[in-house]
C-alpha positions as CSV (number, residue, x, y, z in Angstrom):
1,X,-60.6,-31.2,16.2
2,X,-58.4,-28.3,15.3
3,X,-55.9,-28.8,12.3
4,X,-52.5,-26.9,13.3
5,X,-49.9,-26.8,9.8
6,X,-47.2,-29.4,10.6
7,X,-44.0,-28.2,12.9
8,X,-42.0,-28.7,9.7
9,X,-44.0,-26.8,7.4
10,X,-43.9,-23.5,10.0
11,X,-40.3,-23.8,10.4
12,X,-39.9,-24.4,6.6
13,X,-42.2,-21.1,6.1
14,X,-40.5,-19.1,9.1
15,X,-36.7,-19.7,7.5
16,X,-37.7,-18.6,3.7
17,X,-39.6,-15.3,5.2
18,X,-37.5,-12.0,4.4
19,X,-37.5,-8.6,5.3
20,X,-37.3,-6.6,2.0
21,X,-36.6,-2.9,2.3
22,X,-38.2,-0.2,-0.2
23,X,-36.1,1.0,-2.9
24,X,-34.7,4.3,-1.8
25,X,-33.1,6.9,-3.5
26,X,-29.6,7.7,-2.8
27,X,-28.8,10.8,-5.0
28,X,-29.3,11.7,-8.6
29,X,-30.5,8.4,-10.3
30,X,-28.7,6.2,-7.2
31,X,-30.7,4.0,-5.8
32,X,-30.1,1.4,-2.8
33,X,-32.2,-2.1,-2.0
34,X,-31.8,-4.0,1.2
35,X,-33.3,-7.6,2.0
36,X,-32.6,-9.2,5.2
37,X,-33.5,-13.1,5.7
38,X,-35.0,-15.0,8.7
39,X,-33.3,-18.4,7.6
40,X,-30.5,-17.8,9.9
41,X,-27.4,-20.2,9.1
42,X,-29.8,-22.0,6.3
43,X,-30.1,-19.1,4.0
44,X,-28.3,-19.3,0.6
45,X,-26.6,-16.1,0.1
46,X,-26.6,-16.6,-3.3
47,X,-30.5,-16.9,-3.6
48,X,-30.6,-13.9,-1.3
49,X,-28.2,-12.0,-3.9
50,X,-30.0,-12.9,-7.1
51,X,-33.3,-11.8,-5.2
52,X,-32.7,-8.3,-4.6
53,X,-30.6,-8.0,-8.1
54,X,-34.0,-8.8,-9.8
55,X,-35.8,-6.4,-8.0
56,X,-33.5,-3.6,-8.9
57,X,-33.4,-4.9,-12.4
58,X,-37.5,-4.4,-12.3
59,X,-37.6,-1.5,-11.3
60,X,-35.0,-0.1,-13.7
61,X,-37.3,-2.0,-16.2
62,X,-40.3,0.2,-15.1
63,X,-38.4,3.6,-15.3
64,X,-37.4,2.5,-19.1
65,X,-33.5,2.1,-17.7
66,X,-31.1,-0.3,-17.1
67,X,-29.6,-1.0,-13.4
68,X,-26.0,-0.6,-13.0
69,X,-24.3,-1.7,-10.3
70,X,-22.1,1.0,-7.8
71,X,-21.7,-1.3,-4.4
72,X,-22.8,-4.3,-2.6
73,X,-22.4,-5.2,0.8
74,X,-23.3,-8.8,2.2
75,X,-23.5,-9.7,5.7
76,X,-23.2,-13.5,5.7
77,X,-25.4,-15.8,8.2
78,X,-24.3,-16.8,11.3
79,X,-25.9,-17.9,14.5
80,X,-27.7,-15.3,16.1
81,X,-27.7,-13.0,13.1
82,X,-29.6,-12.6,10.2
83,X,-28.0,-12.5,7.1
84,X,-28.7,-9.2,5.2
85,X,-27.8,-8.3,1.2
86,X,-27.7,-4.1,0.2
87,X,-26.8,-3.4,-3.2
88,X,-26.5,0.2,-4.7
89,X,-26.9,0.7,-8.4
90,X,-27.5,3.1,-10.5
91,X,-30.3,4.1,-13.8
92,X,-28.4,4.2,-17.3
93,X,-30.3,4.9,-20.7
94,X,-29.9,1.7,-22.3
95,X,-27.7,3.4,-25.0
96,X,-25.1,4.4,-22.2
97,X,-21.8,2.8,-22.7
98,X,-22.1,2.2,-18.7
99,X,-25.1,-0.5,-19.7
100,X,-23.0,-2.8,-20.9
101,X,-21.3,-3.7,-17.8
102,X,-20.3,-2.2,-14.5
103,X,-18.4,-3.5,-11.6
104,X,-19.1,-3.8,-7.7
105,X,-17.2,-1.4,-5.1
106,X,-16.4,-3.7,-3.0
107,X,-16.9,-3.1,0.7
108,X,-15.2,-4.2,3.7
109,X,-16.9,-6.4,6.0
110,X,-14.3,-5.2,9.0
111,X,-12.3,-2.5,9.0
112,X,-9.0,-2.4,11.2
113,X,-6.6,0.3,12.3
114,X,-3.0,0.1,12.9
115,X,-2.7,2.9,15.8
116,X,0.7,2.5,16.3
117,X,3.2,4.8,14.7
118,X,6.0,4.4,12.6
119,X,9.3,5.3,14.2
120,X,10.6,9.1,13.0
121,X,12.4,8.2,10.0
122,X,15.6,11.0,9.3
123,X,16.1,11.9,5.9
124,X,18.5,14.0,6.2
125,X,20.2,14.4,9.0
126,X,20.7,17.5,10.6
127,X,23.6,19.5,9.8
128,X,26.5,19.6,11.6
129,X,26.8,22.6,14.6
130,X,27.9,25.7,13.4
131,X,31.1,26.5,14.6
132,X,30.9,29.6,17.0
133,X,32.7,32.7,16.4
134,X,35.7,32.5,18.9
135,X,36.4,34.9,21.4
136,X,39.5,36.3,20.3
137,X,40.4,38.4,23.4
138,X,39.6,34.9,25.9
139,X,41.6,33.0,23.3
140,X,44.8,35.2,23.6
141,X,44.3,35.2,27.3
142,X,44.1,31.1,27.3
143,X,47.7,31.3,24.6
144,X,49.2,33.9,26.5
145,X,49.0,31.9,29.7
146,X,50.3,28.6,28.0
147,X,53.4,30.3,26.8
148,X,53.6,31.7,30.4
149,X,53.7,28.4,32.1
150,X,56.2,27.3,28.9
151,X,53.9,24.9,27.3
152,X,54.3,26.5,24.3
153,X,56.9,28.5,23.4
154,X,57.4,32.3,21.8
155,X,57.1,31.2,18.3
156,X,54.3,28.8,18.9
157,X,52.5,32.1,20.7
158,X,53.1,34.0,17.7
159,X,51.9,31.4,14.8
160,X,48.6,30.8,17.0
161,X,48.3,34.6,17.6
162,X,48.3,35.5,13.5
163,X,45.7,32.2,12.8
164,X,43.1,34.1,15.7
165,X,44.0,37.6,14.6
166,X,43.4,36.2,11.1
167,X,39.9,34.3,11.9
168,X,40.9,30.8,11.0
């Protein structure tokens, strides 16, 4: 008679397993961790969080540093997908006023774009159109006719012919 482990104990084993990335180096004294759980929906993100914080405080431990943190970025359980923790920090002296204390960057989870543009907004509006030098010689014709047909009269030609001669 084979002994099997109890259903409960395999499923209880299977939703604590993680996947725990190396530490990897990001740039000068960067570093980022990354731990990914199989416990679906039952994972306590805050257990996931505090795990990979104490491995990056170790291993800033081991290099005689302390661990600051630059950026974390969760992505929470839900069904179907895992829930995964990455946290950036960075190796301070511990005499570096950075030690005491740093805060997260934090990241969005979903990013979304407004595509649409905002209508053309007119400061200032354009200016006015620039009056175009008159014709003088079409002008006269278009006065000399009007007193012609007696619209106007001799005088009224001769005020009107002064103001064009003039260039008002």
């Amino acid at each position: 008679m084979k002994h099997h482990l109890p259903l409960a104990l395999a499923v209880c084993l299977t939703l604590n397993a993680c996947a725990t990335a190396d530490i990897v180096p990001m740039g000068t004294d960067v570093y980022m961790i990354s731990q990914t759980s199989a416990g679906g929906v039952f994972t306590n993100m805050g257990t996931l969080k505090a795990e990979v914080i104490q491995r990056a405080n170790s291993f800033a431990e081991s290099k005689g540093k302390v661990a600051v943190p630059v950026a974390a970025r969760e992505t929470p359980p839900a069904p179907g997908r895992m829930p995964n923790y990455e946290y950036q920090f960075r190796l301070v002296d511990r005499n570096d006023p950075r030690a005491s204390g740093g805060g997260l960057i934090k990241t969005p989870d979903m990013v979304i774009e407004n595509r649409n543009q905002a209508p053309a907004v007119i400061v200032n509006p354009p200016p006015k159109e620039v009056a175009q030098p008159k014709d003088v010689y079409t002008e006269l014709l278009k006065l000399d006719d009007l007193r012609k047909r007696g619209i106007i009269t001799d005088a009224e030609f001769e005020a009107q012919k002064r103001k064009l001669l003039q260039g008002q």
